[in-house]
mmCIF entry with sequence, helices, sheets and N, C-alpha, C, O atoms, coordinates in Angstrom:
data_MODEL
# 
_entry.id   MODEL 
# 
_entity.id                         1 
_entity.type                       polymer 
_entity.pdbx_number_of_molecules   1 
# 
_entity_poly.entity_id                      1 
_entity_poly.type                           'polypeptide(L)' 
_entity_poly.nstd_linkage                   no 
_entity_poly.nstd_monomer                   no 
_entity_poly.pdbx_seq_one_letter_code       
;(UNK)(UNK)(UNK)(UNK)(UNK)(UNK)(UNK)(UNK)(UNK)(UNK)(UNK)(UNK)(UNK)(UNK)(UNK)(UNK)
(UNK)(UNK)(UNK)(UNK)(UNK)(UNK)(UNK)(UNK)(UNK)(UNK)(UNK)(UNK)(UNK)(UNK)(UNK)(UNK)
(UNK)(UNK)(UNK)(UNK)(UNK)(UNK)(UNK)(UNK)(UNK)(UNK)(UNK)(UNK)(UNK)(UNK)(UNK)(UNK)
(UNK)
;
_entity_poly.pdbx_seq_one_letter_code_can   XXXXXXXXXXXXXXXXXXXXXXXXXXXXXXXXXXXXXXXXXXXXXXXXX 
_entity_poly.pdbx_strand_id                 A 
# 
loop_
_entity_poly_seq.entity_id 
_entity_poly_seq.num 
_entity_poly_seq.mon_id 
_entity_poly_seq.hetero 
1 1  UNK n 
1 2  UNK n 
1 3  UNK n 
1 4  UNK n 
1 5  UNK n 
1 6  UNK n 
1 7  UNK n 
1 8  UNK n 
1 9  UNK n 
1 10 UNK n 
1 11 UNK n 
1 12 UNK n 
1 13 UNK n 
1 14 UNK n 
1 15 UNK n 
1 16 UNK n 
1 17 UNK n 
1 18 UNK n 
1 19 UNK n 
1 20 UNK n 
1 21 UNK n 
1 22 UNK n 
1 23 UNK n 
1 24 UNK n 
1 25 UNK n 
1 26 UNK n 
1 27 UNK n 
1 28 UNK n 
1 29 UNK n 
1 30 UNK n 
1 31 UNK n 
1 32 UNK n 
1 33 UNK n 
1 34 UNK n 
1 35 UNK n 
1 36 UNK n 
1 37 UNK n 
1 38 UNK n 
1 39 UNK n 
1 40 UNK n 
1 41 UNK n 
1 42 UNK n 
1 43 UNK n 
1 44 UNK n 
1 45 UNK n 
1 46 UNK n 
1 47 UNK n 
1 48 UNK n 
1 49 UNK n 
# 
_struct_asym.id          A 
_struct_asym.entity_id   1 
# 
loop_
_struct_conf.conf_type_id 
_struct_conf.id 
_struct_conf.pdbx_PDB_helix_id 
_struct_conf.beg_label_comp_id 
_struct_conf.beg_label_asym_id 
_struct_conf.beg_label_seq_id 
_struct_conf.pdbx_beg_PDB_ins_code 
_struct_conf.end_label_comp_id 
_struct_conf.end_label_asym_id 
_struct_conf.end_label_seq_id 
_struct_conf.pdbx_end_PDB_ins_code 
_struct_conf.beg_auth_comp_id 
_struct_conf.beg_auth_asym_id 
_struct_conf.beg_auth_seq_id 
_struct_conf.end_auth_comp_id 
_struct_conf.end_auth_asym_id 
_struct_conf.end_auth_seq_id 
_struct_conf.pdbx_PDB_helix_class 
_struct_conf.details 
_struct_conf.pdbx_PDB_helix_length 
HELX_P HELX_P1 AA1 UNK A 2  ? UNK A 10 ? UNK A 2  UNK A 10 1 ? 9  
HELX_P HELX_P2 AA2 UNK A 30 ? UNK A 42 ? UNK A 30 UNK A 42 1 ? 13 
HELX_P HELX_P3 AA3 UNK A 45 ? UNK A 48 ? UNK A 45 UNK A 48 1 ? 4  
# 
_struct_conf_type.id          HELX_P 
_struct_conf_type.criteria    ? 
_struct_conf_type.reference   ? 
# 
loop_
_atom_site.group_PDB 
_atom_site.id 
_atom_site.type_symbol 
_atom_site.label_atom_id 
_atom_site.label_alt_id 
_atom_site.label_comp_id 
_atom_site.label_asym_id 
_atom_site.label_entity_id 
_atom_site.label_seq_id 
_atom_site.pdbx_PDB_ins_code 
_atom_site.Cartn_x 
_atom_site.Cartn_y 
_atom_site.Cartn_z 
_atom_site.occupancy 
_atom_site.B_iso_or_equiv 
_atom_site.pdbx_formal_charge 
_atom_site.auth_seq_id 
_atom_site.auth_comp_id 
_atom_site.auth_asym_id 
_atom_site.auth_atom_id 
_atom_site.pdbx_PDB_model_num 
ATOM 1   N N  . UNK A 1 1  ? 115.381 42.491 63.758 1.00 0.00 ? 1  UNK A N  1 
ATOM 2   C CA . UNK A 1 1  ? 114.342 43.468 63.633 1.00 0.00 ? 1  UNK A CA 1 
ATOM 3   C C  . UNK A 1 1  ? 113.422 43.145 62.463 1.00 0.00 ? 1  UNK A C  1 
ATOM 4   O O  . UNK A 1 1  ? 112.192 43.192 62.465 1.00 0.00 ? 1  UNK A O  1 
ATOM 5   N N  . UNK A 1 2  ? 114.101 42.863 61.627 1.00 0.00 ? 2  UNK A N  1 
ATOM 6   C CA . UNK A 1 2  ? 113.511 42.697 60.040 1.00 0.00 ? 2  UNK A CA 1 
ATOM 7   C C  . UNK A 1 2  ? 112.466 41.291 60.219 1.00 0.00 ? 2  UNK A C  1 
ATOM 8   O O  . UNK A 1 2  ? 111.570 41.328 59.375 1.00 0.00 ? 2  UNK A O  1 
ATOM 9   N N  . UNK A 1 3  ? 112.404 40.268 60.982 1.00 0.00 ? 3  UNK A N  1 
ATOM 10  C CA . UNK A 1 3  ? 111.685 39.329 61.724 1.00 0.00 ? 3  UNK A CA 1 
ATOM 11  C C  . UNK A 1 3  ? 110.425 39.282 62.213 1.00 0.00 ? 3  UNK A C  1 
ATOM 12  O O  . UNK A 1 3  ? 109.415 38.614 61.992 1.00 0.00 ? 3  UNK A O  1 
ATOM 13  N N  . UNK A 1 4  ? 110.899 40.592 63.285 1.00 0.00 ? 4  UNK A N  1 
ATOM 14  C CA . UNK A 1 4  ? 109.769 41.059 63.984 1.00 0.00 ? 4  UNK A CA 1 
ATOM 15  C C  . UNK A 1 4  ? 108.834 42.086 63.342 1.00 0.00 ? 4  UNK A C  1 
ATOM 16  O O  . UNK A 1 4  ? 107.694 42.048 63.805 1.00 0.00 ? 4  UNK A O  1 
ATOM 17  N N  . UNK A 1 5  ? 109.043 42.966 62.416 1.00 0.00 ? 5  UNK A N  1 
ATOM 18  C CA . UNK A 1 5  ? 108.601 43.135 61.637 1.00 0.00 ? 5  UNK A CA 1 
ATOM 19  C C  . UNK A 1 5  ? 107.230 42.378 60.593 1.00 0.00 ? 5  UNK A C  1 
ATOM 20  O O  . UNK A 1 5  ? 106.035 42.671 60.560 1.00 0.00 ? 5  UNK A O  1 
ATOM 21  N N  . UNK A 1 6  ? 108.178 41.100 59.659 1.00 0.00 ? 6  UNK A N  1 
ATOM 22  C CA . UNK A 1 6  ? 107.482 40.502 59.598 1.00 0.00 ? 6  UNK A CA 1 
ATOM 23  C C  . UNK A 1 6  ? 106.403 39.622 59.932 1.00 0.00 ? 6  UNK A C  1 
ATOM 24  O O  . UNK A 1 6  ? 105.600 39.071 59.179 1.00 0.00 ? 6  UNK A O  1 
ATOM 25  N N  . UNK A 1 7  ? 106.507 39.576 61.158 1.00 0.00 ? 7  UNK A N  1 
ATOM 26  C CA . UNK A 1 7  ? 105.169 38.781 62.103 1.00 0.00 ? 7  UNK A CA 1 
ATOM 27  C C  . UNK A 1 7  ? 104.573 39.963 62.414 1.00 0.00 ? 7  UNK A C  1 
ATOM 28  O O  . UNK A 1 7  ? 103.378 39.736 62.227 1.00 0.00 ? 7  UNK A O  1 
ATOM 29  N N  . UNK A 1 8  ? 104.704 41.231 62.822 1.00 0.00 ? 8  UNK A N  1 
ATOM 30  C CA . UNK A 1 8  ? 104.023 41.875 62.910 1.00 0.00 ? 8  UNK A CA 1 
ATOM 31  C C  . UNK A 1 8  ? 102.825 42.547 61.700 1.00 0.00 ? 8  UNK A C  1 
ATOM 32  O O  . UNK A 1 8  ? 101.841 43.223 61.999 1.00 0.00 ? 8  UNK A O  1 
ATOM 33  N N  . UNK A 1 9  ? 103.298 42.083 60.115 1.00 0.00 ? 9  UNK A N  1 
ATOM 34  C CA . UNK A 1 9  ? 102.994 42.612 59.131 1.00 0.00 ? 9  UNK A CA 1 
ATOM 35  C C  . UNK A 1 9  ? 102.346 41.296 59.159 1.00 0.00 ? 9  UNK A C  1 
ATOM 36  O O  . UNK A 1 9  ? 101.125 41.367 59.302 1.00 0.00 ? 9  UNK A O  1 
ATOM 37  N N  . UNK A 1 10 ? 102.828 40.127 59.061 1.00 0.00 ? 10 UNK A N  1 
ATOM 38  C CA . UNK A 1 10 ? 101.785 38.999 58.913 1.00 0.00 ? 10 UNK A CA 1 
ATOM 39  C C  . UNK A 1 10 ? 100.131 38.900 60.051 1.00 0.00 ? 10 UNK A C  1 
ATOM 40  O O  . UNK A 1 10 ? 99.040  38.414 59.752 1.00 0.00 ? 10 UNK A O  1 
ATOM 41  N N  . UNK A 1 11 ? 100.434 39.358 60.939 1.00 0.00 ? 11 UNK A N  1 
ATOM 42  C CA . UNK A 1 11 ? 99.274  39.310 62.203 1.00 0.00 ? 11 UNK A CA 1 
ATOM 43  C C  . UNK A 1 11 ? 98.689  40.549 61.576 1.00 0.00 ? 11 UNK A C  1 
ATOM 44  O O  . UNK A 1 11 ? 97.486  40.655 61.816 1.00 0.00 ? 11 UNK A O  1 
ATOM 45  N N  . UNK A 1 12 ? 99.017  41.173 61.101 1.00 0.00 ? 12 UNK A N  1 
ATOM 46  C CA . UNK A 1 12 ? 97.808  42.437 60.852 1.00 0.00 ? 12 UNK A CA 1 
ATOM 47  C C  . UNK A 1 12 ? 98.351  43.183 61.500 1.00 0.00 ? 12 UNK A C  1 
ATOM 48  O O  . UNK A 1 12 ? 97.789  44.202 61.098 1.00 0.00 ? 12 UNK A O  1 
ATOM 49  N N  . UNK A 1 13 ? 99.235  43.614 62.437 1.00 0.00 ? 13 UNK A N  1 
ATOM 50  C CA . UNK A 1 13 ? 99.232  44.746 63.203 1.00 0.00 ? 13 UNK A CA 1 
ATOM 51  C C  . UNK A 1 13 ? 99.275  45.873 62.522 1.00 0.00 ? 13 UNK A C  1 
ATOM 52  O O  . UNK A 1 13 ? 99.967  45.771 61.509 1.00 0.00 ? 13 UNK A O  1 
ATOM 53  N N  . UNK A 1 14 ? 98.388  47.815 62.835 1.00 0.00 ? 14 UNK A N  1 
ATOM 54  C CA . UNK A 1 14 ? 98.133  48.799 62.318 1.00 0.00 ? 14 UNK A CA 1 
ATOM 55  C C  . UNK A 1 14 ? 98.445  49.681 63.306 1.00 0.00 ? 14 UNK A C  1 
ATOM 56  O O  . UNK A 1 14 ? 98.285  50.894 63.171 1.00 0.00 ? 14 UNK A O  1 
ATOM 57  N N  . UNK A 1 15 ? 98.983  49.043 64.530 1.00 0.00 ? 15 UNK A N  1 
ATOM 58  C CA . UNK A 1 15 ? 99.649  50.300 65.429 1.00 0.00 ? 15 UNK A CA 1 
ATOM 59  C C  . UNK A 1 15 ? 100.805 51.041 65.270 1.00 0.00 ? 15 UNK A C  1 
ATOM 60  O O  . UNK A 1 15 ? 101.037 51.456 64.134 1.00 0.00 ? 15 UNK A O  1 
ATOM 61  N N  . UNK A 1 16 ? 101.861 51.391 66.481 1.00 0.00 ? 16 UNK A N  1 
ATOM 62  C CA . UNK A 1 16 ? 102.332 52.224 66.088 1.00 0.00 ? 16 UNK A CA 1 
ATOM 63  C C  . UNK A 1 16 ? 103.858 51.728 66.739 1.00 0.00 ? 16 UNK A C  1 
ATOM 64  O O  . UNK A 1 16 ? 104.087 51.421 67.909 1.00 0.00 ? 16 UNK A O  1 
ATOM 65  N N  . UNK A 1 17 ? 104.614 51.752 65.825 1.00 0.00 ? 17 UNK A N  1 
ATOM 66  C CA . UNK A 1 17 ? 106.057 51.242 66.543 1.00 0.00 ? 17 UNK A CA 1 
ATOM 67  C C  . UNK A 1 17 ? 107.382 52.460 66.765 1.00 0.00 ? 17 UNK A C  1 
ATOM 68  O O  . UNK A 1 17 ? 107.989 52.974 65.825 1.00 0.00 ? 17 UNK A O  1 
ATOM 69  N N  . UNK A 1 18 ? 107.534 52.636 67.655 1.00 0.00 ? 18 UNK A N  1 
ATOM 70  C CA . UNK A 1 18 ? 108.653 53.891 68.351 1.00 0.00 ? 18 UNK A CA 1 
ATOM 71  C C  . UNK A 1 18 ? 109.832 53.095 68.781 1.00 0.00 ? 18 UNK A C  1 
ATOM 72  O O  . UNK A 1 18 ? 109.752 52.003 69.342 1.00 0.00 ? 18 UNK A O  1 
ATOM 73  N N  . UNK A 1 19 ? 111.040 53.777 68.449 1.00 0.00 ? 19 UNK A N  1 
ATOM 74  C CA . UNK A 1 19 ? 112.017 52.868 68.695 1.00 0.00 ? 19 UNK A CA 1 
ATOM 75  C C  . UNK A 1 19 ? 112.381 53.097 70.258 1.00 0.00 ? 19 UNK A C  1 
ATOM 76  O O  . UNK A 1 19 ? 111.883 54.176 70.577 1.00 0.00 ? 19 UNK A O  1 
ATOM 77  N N  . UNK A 1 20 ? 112.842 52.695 71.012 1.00 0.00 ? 20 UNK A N  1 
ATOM 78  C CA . UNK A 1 20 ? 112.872 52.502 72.385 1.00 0.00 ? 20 UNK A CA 1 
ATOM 79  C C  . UNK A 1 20 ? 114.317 52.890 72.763 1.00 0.00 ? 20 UNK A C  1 
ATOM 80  O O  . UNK A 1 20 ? 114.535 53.243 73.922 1.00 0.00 ? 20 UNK A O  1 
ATOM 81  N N  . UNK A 1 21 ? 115.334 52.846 71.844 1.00 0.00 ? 21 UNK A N  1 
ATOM 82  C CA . UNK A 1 21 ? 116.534 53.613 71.641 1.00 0.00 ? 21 UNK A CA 1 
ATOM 83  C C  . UNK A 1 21 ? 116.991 53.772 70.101 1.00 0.00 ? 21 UNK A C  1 
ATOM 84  O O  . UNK A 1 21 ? 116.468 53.222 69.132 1.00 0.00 ? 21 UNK A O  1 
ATOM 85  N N  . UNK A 1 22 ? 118.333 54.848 70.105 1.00 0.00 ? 22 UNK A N  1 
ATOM 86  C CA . UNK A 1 22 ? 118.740 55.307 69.218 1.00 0.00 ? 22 UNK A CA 1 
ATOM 87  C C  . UNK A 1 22 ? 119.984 55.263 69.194 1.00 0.00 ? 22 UNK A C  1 
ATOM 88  O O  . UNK A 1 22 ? 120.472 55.717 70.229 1.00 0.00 ? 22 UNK A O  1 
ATOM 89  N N  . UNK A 1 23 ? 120.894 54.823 68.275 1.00 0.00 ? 23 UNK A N  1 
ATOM 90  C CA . UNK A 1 23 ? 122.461 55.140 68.200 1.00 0.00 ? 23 UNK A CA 1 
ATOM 91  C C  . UNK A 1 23 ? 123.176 56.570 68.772 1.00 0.00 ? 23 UNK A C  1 
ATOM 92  O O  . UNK A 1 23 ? 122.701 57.682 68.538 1.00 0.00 ? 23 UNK A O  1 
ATOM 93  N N  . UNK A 1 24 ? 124.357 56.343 69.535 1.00 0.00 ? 24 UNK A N  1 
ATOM 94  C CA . UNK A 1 24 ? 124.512 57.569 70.210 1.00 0.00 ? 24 UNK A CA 1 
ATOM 95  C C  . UNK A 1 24 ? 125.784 58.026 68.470 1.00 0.00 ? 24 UNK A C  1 
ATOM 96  O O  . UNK A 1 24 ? 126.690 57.458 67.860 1.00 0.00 ? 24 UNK A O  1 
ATOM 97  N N  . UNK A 1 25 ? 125.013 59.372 68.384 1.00 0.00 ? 25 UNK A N  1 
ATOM 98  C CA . UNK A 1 25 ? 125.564 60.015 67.462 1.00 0.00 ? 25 UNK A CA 1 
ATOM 99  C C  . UNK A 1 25 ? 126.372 61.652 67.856 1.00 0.00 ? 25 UNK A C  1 
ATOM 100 O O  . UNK A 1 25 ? 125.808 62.582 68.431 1.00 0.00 ? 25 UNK A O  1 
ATOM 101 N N  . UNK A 1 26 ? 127.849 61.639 67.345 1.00 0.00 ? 26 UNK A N  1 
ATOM 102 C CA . UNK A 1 26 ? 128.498 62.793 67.562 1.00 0.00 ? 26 UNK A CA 1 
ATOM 103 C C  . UNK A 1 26 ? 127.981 63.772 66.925 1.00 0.00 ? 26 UNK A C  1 
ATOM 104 O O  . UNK A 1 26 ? 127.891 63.584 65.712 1.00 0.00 ? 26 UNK A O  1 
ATOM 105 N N  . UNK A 1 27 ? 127.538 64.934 67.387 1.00 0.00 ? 27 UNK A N  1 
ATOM 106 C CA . UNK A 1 27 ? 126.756 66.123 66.045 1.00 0.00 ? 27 UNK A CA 1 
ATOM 107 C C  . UNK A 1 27 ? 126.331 67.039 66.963 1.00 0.00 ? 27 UNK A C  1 
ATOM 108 O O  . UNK A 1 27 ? 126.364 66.607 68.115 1.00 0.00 ? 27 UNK A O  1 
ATOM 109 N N  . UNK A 1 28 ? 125.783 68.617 66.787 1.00 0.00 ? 28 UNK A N  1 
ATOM 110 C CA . UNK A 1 28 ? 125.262 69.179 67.139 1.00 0.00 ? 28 UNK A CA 1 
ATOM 111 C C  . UNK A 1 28 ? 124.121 68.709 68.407 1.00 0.00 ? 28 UNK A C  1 
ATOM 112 O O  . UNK A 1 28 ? 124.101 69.079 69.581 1.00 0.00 ? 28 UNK A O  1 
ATOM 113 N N  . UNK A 1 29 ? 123.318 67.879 67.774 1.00 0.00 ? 29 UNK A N  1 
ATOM 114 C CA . UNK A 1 29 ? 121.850 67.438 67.949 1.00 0.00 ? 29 UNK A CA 1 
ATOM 115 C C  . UNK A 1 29 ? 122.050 65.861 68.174 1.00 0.00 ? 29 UNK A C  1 
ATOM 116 O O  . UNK A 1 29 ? 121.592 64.970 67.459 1.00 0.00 ? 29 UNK A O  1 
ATOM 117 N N  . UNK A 1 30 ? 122.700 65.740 69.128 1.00 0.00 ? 30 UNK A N  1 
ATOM 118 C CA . UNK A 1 30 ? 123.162 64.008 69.053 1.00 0.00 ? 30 UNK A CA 1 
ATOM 119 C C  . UNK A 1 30 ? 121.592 63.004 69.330 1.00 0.00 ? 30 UNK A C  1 
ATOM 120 O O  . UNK A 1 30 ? 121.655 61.864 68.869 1.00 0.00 ? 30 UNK A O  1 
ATOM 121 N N  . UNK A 1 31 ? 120.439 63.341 69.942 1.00 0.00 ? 31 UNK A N  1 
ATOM 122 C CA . UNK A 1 31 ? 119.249 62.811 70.131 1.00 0.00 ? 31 UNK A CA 1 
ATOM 123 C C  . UNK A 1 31 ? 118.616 62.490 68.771 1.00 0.00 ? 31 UNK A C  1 
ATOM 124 O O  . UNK A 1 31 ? 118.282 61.477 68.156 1.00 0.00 ? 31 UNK A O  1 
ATOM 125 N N  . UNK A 1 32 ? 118.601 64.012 68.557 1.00 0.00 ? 32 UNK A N  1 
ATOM 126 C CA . UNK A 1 32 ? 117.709 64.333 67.031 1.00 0.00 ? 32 UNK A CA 1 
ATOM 127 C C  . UNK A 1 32 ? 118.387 63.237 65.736 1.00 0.00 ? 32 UNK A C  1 
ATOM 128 O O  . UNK A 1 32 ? 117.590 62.640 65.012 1.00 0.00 ? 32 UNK A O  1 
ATOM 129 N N  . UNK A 1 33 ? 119.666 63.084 65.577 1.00 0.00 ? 33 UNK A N  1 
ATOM 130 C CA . UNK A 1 33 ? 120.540 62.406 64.626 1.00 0.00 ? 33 UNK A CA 1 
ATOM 131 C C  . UNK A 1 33 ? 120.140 61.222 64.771 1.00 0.00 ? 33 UNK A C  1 
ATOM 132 O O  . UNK A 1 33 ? 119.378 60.686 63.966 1.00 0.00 ? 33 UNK A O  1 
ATOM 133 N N  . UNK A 1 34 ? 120.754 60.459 66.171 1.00 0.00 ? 34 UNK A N  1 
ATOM 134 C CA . UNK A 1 34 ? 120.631 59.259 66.694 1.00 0.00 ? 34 UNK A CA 1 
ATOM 135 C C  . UNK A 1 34 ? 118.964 58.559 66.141 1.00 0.00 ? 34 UNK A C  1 
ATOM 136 O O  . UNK A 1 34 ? 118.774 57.650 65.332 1.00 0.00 ? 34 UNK A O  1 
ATOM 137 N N  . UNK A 1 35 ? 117.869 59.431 66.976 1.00 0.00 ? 35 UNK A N  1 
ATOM 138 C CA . UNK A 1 35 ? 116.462 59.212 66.274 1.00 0.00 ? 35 UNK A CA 1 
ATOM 139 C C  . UNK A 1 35 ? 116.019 59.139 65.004 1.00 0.00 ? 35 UNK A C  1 
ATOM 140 O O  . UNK A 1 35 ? 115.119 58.323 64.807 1.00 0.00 ? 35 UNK A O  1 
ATOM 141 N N  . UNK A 1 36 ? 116.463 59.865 63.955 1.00 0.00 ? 36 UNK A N  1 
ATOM 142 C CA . UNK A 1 36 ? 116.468 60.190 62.871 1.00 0.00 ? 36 UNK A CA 1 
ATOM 143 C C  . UNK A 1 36 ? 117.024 58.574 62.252 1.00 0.00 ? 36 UNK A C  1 
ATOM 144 O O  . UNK A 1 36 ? 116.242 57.871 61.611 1.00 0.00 ? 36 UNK A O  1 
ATOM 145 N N  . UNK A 1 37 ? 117.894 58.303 62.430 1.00 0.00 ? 37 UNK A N  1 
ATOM 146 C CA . UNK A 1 37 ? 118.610 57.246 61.797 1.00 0.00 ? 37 UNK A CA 1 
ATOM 147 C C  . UNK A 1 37 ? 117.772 55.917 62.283 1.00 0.00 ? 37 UNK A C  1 
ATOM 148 O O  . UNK A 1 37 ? 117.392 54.984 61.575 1.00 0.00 ? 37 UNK A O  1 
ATOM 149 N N  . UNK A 1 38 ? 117.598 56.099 63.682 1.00 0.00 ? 38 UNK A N  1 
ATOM 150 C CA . UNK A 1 38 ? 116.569 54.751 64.212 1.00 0.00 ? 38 UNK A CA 1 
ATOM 151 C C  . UNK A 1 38 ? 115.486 54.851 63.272 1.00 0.00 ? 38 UNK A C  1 
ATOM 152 O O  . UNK A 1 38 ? 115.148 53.758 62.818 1.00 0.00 ? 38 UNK A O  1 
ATOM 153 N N  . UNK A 1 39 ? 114.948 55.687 62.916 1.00 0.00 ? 39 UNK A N  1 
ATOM 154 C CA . UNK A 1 39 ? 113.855 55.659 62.221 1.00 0.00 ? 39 UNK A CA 1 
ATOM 155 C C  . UNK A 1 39 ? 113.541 55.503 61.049 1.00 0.00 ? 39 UNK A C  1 
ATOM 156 O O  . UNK A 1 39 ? 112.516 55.060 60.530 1.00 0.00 ? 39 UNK A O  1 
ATOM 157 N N  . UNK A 1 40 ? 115.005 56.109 60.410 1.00 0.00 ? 40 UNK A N  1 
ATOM 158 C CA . UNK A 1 40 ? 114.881 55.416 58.753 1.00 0.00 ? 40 UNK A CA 1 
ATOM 159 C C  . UNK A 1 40 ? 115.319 54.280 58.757 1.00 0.00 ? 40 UNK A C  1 
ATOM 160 O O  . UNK A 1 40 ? 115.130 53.790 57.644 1.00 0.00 ? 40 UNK A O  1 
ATOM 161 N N  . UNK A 1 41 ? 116.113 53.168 59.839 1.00 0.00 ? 41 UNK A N  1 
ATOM 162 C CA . UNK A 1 41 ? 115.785 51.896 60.131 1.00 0.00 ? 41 UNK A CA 1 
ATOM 163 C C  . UNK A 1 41 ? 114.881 51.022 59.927 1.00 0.00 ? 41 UNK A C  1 
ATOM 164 O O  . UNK A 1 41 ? 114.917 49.948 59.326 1.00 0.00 ? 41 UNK A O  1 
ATOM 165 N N  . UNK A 1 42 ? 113.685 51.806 60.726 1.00 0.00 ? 42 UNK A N  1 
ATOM 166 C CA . UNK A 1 42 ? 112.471 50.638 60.783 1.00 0.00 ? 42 UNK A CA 1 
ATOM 167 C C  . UNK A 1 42 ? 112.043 51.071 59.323 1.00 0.00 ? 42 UNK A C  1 
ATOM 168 O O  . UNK A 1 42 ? 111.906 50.163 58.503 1.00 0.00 ? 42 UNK A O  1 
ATOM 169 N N  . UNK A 1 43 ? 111.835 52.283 58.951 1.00 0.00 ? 43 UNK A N  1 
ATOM 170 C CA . UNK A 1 43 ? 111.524 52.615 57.328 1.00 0.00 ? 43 UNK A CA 1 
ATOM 171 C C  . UNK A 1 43 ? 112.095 51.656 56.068 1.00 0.00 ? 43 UNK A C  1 
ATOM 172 O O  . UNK A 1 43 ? 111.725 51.610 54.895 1.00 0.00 ? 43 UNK A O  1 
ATOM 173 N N  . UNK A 1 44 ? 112.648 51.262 56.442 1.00 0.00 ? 44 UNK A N  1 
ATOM 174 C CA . UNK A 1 44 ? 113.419 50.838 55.522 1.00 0.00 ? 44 UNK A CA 1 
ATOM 175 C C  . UNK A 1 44 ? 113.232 49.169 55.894 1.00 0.00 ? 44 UNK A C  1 
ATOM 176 O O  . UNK A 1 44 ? 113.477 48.162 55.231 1.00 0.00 ? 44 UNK A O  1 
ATOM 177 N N  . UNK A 1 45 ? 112.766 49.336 57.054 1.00 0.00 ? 45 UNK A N  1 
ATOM 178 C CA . UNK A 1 45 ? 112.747 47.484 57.467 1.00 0.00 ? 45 UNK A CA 1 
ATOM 179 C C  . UNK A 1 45 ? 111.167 47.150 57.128 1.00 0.00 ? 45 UNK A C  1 
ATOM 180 O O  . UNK A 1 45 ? 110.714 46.023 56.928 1.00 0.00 ? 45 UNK A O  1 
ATOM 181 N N  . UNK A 1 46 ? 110.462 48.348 57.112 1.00 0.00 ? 46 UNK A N  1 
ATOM 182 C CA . UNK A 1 46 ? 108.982 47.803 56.875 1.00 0.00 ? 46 UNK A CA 1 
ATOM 183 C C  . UNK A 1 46 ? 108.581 48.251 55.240 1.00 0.00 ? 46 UNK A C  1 
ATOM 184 O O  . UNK A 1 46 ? 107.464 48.056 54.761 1.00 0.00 ? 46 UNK A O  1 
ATOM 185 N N  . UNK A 1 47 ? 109.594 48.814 54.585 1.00 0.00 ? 47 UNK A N  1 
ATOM 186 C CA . UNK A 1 47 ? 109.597 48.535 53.220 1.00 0.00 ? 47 UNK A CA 1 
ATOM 187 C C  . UNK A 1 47 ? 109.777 47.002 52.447 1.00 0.00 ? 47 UNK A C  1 
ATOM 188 O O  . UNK A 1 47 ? 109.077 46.365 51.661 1.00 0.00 ? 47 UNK A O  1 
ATOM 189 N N  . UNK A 1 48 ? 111.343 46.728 53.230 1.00 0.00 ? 48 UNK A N  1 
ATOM 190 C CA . UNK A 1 48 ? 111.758 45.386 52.901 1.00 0.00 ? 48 UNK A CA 1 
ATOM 191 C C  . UNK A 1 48 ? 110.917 44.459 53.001 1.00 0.00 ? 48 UNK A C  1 
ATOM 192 O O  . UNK A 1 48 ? 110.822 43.774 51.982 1.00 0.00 ? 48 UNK A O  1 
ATOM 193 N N  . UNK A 1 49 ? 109.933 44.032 54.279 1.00 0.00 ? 49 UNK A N  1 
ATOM 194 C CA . UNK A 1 49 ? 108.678 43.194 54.523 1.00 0.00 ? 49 UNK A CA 1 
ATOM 195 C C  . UNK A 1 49 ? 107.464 43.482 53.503 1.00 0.00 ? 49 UNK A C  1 
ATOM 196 O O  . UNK A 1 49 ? 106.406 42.862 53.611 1.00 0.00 ? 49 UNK A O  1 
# 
């Protein structure tokens, strides 16, 4: 991920990246969790870049 990322940060890209799945998480809100976590993923992957 952290890869693709970077080529994407090198080409310029300013769109918009949605994760396409999410870890299946035990909880109340297993979508909401699962998403949540995908997302401080890429957060954290387009910090690192």
């Amino acid at each position: 991920m952290r890869r693709v990322l970077r080529i994407l940060k090198r080409n310029g890209f300013e769109g918009v990246i949605i994760p396409d799945h999410a870890p299946q998480v035990t909880c109340a809100a297993p979508w909401h969790a699962g998403m949540a976590y995908a997302l401080g993923y890429l957060r954290a992957g387009l910090q690192a870049v």
